[in-house]
C-alpha positions as CSV (number, residue, x, y, z in Angstrom):
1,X,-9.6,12.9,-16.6
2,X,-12.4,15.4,-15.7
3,X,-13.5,14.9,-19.1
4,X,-13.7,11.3,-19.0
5,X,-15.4,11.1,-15.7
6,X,-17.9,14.1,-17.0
7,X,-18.9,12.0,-20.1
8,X,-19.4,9.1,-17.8
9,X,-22.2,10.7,-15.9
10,X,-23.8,11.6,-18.7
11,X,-23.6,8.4,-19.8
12,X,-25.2,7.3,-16.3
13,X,-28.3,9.5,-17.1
14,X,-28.7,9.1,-20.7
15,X,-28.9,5.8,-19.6
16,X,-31.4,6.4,-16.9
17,X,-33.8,8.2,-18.8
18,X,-33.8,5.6,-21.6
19,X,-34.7,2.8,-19.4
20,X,-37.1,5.4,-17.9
21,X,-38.8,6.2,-21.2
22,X,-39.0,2.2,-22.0
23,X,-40.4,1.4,-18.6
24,X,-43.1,4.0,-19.3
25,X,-43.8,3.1,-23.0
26,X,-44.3,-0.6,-21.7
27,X,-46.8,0.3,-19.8
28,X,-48.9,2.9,-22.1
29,X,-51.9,2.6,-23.3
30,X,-54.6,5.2,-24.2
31,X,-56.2,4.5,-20.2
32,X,-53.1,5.8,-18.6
33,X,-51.3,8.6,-17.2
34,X,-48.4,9.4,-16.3
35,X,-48.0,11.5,-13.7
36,X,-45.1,13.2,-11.5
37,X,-44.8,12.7,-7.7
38,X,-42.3,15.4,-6.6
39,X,-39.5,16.2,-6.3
40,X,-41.0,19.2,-4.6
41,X,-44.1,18.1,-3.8
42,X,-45.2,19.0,-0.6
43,X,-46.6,15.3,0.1
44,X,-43.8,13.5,-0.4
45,X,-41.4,15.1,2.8
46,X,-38.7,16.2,0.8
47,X,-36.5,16.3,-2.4
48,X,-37.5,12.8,-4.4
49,X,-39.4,12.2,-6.8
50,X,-41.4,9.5,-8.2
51,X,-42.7,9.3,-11.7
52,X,-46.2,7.0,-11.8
53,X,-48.3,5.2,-13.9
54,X,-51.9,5.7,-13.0
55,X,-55.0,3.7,-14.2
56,X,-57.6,6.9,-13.0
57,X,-56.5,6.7,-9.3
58,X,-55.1,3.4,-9.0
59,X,-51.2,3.0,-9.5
60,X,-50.0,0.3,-12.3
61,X,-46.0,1.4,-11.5
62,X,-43.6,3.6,-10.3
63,X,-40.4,4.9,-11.2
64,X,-38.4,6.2,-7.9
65,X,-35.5,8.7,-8.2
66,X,-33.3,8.5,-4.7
67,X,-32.8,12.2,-4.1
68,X,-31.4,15.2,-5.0
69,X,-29.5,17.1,-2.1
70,X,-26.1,15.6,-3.0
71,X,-24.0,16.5,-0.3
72,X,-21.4,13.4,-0.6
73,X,-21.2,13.5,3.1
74,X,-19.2,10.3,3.5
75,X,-16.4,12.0,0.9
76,X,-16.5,15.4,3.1
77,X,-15.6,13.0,6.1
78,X,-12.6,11.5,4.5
79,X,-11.0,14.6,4.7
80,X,-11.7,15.7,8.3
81,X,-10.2,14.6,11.5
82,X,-12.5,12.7,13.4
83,X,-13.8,15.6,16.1
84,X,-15.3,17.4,13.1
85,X,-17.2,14.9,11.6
86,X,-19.6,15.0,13.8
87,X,-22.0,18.3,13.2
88,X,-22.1,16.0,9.1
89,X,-24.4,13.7,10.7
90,X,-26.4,16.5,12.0
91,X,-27.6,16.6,8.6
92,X,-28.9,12.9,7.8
93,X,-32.3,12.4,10.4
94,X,-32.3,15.9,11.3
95,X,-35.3,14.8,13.0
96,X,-33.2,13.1,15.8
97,X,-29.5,14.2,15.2
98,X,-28.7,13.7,18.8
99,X,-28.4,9.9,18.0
100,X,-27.0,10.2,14.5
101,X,-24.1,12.2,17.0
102,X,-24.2,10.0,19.6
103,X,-24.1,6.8,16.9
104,X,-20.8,8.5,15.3
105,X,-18.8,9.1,18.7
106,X,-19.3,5.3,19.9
107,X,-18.1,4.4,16.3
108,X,-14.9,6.4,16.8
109,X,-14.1,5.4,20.6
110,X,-14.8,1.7,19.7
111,X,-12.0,2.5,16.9
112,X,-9.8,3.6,20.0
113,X,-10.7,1.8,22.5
114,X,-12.1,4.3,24.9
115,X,-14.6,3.5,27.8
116,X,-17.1,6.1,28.3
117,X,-17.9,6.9,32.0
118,X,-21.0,5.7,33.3
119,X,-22.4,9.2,33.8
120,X,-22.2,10.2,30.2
121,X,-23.2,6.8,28.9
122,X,-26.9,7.7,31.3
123,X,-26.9,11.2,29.4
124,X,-26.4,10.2,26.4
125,X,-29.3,7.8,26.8
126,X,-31.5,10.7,27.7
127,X,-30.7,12.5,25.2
128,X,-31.2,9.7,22.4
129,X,-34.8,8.9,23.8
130,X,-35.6,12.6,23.6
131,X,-34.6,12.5,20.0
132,X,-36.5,9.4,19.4
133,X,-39.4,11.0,20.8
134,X,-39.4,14.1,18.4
135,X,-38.9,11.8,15.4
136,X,-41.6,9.4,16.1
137,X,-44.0,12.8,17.4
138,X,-43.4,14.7,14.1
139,X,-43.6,11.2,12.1
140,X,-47.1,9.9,13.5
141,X,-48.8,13.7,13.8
142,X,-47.2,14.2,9.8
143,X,-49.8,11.1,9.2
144,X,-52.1,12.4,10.8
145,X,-52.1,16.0,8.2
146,X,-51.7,13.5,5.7
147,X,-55.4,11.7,6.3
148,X,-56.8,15.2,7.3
149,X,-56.4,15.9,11.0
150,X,-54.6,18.7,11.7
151,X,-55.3,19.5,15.2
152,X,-52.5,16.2,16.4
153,X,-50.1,17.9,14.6
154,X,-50.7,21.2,16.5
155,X,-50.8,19.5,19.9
156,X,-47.5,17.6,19.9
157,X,-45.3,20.3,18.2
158,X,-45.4,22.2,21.1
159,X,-43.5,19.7,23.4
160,X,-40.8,18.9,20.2
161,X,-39.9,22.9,21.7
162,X,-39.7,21.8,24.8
163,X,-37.4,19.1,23.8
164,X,-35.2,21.6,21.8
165,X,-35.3,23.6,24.8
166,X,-33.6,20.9,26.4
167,X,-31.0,20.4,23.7
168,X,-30.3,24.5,23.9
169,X,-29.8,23.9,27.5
170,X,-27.6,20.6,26.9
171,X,-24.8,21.9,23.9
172,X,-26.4,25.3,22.9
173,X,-28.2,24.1,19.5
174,X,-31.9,22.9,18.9
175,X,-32.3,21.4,15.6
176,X,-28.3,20.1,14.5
177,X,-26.9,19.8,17.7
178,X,-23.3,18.6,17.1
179,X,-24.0,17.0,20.7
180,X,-21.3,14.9,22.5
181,X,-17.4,14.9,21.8
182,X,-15.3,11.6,21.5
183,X,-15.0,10.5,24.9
184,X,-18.2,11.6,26.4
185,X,-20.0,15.0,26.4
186,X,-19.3,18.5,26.2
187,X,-20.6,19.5,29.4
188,X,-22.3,17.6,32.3
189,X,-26.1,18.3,32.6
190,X,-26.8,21.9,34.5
191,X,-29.5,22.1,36.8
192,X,-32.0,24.0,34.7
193,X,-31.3,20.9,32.1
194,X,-31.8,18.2,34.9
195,X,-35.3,20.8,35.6
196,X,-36.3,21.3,31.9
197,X,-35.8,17.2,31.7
198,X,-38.0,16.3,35.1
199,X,-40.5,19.0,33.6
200,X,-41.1,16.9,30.3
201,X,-41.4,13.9,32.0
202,X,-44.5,15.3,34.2
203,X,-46.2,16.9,31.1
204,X,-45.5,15.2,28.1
205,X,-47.7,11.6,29.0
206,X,-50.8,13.9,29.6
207,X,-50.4,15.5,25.9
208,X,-49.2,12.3,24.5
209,X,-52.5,10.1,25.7
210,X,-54.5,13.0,23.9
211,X,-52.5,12.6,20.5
212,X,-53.6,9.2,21.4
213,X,-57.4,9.3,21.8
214,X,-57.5,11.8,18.8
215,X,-56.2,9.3,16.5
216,X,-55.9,5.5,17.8
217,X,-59.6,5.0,17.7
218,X,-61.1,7.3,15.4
219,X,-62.9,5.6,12.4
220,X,-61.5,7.8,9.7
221,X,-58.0,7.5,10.5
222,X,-58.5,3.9,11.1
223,X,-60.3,3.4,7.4
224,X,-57.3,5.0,5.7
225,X,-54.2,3.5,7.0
226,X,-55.5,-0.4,7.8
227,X,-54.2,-2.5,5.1
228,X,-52.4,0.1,3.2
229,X,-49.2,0.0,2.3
230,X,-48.6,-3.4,4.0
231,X,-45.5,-5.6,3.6
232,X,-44.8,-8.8,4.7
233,X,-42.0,-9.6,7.8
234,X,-39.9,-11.8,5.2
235,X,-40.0,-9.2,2.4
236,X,-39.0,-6.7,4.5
237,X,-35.7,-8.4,5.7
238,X,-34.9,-9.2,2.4
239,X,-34.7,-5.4,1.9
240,X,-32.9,-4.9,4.9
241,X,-36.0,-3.0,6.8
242,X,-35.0,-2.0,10.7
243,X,-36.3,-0.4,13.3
244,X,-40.1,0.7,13.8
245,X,-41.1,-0.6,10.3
246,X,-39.4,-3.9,10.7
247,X,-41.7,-4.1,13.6
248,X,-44.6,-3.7,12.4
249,X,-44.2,-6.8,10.6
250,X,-43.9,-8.6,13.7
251,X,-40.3,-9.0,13.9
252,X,-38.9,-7.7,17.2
253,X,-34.8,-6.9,16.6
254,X,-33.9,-3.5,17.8
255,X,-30.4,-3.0,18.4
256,X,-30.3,-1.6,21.9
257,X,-31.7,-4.9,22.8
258,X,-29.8,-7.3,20.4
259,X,-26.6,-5.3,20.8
260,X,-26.7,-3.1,24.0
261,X,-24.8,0.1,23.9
262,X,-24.1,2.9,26.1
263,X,-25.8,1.5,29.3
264,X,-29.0,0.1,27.9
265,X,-29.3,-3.6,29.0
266,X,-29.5,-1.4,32.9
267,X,-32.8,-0.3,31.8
268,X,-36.2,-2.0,31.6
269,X,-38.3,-1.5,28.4
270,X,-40.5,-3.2,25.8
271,X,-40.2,-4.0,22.1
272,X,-43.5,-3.2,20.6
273,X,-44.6,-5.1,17.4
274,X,-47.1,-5.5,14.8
275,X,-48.5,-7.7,12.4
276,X,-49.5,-6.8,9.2
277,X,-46.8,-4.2,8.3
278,X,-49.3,-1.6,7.3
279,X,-49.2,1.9,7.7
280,X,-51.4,1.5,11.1
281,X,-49.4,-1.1,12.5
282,X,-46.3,1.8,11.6
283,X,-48.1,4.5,13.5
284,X,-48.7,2.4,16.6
285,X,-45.3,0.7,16.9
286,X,-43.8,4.6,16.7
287,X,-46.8,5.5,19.8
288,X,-46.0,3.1,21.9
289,X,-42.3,3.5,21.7
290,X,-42.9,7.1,22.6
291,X,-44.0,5.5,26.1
292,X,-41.1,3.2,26.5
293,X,-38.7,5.9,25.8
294,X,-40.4,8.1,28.2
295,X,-39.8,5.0,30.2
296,X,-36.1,4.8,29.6
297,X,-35.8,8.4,30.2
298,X,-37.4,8.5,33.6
299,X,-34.9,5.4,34.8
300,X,-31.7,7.3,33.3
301,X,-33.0,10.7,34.8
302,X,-33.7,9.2,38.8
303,X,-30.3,6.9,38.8
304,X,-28.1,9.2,36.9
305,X,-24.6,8.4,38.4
306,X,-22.2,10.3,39.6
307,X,-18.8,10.8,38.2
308,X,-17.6,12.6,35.3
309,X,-19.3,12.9,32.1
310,X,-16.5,12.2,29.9
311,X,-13.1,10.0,29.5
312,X,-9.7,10.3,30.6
313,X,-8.6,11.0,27.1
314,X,-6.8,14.1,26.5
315,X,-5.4,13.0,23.1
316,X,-8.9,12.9,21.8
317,X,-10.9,15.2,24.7
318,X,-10.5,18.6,24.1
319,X,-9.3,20.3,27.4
320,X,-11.7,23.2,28.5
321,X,-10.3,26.4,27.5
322,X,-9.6,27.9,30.8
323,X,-7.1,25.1,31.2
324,X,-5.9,26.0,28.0
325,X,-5.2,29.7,28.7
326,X,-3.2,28.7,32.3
327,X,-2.1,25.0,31.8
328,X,0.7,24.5,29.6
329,X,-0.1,20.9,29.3
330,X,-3.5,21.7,28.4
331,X,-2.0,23.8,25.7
332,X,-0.5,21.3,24.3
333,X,-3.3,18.4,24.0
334,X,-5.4,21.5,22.5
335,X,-2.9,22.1,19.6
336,X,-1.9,18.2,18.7
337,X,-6.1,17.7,18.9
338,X,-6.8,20.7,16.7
339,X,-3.7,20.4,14.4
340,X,-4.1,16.4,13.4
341,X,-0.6,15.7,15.3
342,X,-2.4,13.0,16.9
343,X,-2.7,9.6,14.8
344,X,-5.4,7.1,15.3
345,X,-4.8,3.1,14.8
346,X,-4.8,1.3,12.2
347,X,-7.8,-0.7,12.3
348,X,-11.9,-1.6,11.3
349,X,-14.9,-0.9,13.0
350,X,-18.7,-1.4,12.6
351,X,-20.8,0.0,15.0
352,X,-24.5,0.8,15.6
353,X,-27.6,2.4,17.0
354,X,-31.4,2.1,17.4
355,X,-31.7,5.2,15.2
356,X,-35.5,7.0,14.8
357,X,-35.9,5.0,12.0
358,X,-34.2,1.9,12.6
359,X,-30.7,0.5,12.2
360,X,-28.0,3.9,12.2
361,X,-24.6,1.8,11.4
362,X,-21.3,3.6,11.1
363,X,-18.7,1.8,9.0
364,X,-15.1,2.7,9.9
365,X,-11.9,1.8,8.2
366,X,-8.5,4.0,9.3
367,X,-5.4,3.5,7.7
368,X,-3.5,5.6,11.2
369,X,-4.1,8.8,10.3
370,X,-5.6,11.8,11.1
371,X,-9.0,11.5,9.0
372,X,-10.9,8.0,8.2
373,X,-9.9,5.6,5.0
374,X,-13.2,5.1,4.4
375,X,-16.6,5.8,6.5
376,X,-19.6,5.1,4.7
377,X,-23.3,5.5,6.9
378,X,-26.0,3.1,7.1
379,X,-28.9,5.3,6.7
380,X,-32.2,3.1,7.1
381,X,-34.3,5.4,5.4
382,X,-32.2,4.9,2.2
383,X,-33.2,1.3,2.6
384,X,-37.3,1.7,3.0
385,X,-37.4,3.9,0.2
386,X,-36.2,0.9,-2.3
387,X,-39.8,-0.7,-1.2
388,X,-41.7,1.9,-1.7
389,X,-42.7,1.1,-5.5
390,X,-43.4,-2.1,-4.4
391,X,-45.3,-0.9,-1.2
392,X,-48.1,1.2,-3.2
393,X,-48.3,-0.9,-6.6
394,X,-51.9,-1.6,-7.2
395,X,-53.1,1.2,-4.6
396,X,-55.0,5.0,-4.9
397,X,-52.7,7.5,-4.9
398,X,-53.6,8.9,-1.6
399,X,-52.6,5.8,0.0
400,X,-48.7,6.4,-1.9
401,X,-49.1,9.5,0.4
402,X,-49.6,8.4,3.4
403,X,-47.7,5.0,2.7
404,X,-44.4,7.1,2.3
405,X,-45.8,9.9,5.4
406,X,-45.3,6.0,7.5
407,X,-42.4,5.3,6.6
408,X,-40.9,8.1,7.2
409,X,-38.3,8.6,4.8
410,X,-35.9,11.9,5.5
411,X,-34.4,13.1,2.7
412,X,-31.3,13.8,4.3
413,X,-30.7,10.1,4.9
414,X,-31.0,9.6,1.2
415,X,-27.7,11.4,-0.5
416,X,-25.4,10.4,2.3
């Protein structure tokens, strides 16, 4: 059997290379060139690659390959009981893994029937905003490097510290976080995280409105991402686009809206839209939802409620380990938890956040055991890079650049 299923994938790229080399030959003539987009070029964010066609600097076609990590995290989860699974989405949007965690532990307590406390619902929220914040910061001052203005970049990577600082504070890790636990959180929020958290909110609009005035209005910027990359509201949802570059087409669905999780419909915020789908109308969607999550942060921080910051669960809720050292109940919920004794239900779930990039679905299927049938991710990014050929056909190669720098494809989404 491992020889069949061998020759099969050689098959698979035999097969890919051959329609590859026909595509190409199609499209040659003694004006072209071919030319090779990645897979580690720095311009194109990470691990893909793109094979073009170019008429001098103009691009007649492009040949996308999906990526090359290869982690098969969805198999990897099929063989882990649920509390483990989460430091695996860690690694998708790395960029805001606090919701990719946050987005997996509502999956899992919808799947068994577990009500969060209001108190870690609020933190949560806080939490997810901040990571929304870094993504969209390192996406729109990226663009910026991209059309030649470094200094942005500079600015705003100073306070994307300041949020890690908080996450230190919050679970101990800055970049994969592993944040939350099914049920609620870890630990509540201590008072130099409540501090760090009232600190950001004081400094980071100043810094942000200067990221703004260095970019918004500046002729250059303006000259190189108006009308590039553009794509139309109805061709992006018949791709499936979500999230900030579904906006910019005009189209306002975000899911904490449409389909309010974790506390959200108590909170008072915008949906910011577009209209052409360019890549300027995807750079300021992404600013202005920086100042609606600052927004939503500020509202969760001052009414924070009291109570306990996670569920009366204790067959999913890891006690804390002084109770398991003195408690011999405590003892026991530790083992059943850590050894799989516990079974979940049978059942099927679908559930889903506002991710950094757009829709962040979790699809759940248990067959009563200790690990997931089946969990398979909807990773938006994995979506916009399917337009992306389309997106920069018959445009300079520069523009492919900063076309991809807006959308803001992370590679980690791609080999889920």
């Amino acid at each position: 059997m491992a020889t069949e299923k061998k020759t099969i994938e050689l098959d698979g790229l035999e097969q890919f290379r051959e329609n590859l080399d026909l595509k190409l030959q199609d499209k040659h003539n003694e004006n072209l060139t071919t030319l090779n987009l990645g897979p580690t070029h720095p311009a194109t964010h990470g691990i893909f690659q793109n094979i073009l066609q170019m008429d001098g600097e103009k691009i007649v076609d492009a040949v996308p390959t999906i990526g090359y990590i290869h982690r098969a995290f969805e198999k990897i989860a099929e063989r882990r009981a649920f509390y483990q699974i989460t430091p695996l989405t860690d690694r998708m949007n790395y960029c805001s893994a606090p919701i990719n965690n946050m987005g997996y532990l509502m999956s899992v307590e919808k799947l068994l029937g577990i009500t969060v406390p209001k108190r870690a619902q609020y933190i949560r929220v806080i939490m997810m905003e901040l990571a929304r914040i870094s993504d969209h910061l390192i996406c729109n001052s990226i663009l910026g490097v991209d059309s030649g203005a470094f200094t942005g970049f500079l600015y705003v990577m100073q306070e994307r510290e300041h949020i890690y600082d908080i996450y230190e504070e919050v679970c101990g890790a800055r970049l994969t976080t592993n944040m939350g636990r099914i049920g609620g959180m870890e630990r509540d929020l201590s008072p130099k995280a409540l501090h760090l958290i009232g600190e950001f909110l004081n400094r980071f609009p100043k810094v942000w409105a200067e990221f703004e005035k260095m970019l918004t209005r500046n002729r250059i910027f303006i000259d190189r991402t108006t009308d590039v990359g553009a794509i139309s509201a109805e061709r992006a949802l018949s791709y499936g686009f979500t999230g900030p570059n579904l906006r910019a087409t005009g189209v306002d669905y975000d899911v904490r809206v449409m389909n309010p999780y974790s506390s959200y419909e108590d909170f008072d915020f915008e949906i910011p839209v577009g209209s052409k789908g360019d890549t300027y109308d995807r750079y300021l969607v992404r600013n202005e939802e920086v100042w609606q999550s600052l927004k939503i942060i500020e509202q969760a921080y001052k009414n924070l409620p009291e109570g306990s910051f996670h569920a009366d669960a204790p067959h999913y809720y890891l006690p804390p380990k002084q109770e398991v050292y003195r408690n011999m109940e405590a003892l026991i919920y530790h083992f059943k938890i850590v050894m799989g004794e516990i079974d979940a239900p049978v059942s099927e779930v679908y559930h889903s956040v506002e991710g950094g990039n757009g829709e962040l679905g979790f699809y759940l299927i248990s067959d009563g055991g200790r690990t997931p049938y089946r969990l398979h991710f909807r990773r938006p990014c994995f979506i916009y890079y399917q337009a992306y050929t389309e997106m920069i056909k018959g445009g300079q190669l520069a523009d492919a650049i900063l076309t991809l720098s807006s959308l803001n494809v992370i590679a980690g989404e791609l080999d889920a």
